[in-house]
C-alpha positions as CSV (number, residue, x, y, z in Angstrom):
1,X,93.2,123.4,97.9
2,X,95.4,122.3,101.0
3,X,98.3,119.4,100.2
4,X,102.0,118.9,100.9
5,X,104.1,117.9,98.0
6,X,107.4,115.8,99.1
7,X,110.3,114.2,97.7
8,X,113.2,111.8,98.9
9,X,116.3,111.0,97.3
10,X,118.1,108.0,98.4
11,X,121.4,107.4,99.2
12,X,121.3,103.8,98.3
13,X,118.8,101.6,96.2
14,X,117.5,100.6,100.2
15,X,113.8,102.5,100.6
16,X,115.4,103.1,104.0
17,X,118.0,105.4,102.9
18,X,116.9,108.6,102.6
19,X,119.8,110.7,102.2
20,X,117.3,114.3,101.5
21,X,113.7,115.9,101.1
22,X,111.9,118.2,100.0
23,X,108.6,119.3,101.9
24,X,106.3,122.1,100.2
25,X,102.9,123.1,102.0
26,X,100.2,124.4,99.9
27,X,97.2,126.2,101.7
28,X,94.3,127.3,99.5
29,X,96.2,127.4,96.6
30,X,98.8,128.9,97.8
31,X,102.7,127.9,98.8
32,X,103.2,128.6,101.7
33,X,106.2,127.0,103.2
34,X,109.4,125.6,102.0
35,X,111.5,122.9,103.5
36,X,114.4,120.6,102.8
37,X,117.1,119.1,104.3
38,X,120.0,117.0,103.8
39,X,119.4,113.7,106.0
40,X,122.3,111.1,107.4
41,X,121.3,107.9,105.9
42,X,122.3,104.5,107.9
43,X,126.0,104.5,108.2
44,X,126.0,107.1,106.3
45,X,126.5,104.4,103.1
46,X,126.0,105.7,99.1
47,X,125.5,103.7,96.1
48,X,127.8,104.9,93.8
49,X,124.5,105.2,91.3
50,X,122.5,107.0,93.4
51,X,125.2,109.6,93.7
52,X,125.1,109.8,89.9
53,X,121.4,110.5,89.9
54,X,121.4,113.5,92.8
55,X,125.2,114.3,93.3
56,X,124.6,114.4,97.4
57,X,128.2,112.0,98.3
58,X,128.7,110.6,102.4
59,X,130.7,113.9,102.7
60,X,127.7,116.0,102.5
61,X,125.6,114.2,105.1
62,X,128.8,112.8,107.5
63,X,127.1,115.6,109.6
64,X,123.5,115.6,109.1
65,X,121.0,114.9,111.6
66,X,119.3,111.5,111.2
67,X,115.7,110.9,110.1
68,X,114.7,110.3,113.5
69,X,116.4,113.7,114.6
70,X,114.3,115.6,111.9
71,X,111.0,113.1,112.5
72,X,109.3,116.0,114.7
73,X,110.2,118.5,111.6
74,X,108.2,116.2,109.3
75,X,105.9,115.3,111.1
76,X,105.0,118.6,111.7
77,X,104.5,118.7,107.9
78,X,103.0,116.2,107.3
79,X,100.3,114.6,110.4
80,X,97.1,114.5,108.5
81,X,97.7,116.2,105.3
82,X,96.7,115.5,101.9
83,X,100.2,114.3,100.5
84,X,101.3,114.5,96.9
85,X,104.6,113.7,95.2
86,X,105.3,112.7,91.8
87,X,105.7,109.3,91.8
88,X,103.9,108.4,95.0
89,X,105.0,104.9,95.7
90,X,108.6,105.7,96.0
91,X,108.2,108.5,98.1
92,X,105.4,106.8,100.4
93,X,108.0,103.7,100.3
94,X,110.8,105.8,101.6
95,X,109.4,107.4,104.5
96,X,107.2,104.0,105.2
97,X,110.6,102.1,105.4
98,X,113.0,104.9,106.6
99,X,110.5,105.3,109.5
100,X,110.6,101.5,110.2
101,X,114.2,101.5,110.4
102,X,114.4,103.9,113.3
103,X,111.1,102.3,114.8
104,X,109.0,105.3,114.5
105,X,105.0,104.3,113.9
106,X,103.9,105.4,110.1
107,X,100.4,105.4,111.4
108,X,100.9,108.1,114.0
109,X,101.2,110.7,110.6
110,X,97.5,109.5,109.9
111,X,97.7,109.4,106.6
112,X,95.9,107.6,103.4
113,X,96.9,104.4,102.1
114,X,97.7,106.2,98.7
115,X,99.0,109.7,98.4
116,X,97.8,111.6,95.2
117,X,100.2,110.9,92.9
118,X,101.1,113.3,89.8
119,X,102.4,110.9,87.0
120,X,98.8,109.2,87.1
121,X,97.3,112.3,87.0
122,X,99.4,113.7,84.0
123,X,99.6,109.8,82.7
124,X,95.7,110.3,82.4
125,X,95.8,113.5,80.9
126,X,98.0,112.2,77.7
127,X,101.5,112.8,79.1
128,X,103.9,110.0,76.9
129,X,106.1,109.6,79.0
130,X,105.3,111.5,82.2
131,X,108.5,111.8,84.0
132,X,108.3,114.8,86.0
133,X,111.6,116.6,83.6
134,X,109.2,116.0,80.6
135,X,106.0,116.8,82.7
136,X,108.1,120.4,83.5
137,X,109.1,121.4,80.6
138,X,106.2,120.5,78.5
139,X,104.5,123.2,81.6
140,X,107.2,125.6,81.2
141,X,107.8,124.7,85.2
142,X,111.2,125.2,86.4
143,X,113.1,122.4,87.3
144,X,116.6,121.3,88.7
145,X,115.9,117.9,88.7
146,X,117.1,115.5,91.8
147,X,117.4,118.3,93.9
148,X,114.6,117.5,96.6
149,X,113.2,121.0,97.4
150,X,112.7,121.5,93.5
151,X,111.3,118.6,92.8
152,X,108.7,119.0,95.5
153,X,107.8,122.5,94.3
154,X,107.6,121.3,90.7
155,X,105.3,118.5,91.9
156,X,103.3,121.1,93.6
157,X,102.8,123.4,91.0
158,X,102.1,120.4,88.2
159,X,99.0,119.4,91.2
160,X,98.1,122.9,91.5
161,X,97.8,123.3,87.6
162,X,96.6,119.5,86.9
């Protein structure tokens, strides 16, 4: 089984604003690489909600490289994979619209219209609700929730175990 699991947070309530991700490669069945980063968003602007939700503040990413500086990073993760994340319409959203905003072509990463998406899986299994916390601890996953690299690597192991 070959996938990448990945999850955004967002700096604002703009799809556009990713402010961090988490990237985790799976190769026949296995993790095999690890990646996150904190990521500039446009001007560097927060919504003072989002920062409730992940904790990352302006002063954390004043420095960051931008999306389009780490673009070569991600896509290098990414370009033709099998793509998973928990709720796949927000993270497909993100980097379709955070992409856009620094003109860089979403079709280039060759990937499917629809990731596979976890909540739908675990949604069809039974899960009421199917957040990924809930989905985690009902698993006995670990989880430190709205952090991106943990998220990504819960995501993975609830595809891995679905």
């Amino acid at each position: 089984m070959n996938f990448t699991a990945i999850d955004f947070e967002t700096a604002t309530g703009y799809r556009n604003s990713a402010c961090a991700v988490g990237i985790v490669t799976v190769e026949n069945g296995e993790i095999v690489d690890q990646y996150s980063t904190l990521i500039r968003p446009p001007n560097n602007e927060y919504s003072y909600w989002n920062i409730e939700v992940h904790g990352i503040r302006p002063a954390d990413t004043a420095t960051a490289p931008t999306f389009a500086e780490l673009y070569p990073e991600f896509k290098k993760r990414l370009q033709g994979r099998t793509v998973v994340a928990h709720n796949e319409s927000f993270d497909r959203s993100v980097l379709k619209n955070t992409m856009g905003h620094y003109g860089l072509d979403y079709g280039e990463l060759s990937l499917t219209n629809r990731w596979e998406c976890t909540v739908k899986l675990y949604r069809a299994k039974g899960f009421h609700p199917c957040d990924l916390g809930t989905c985690c601890e009902r698993l006995n996953i670990e989880l430190n929730h709205h952090e991106a690299l943990s998220d990504a690597l819960a995501c993975a192991k609830l595809y891995l175990i679905r």
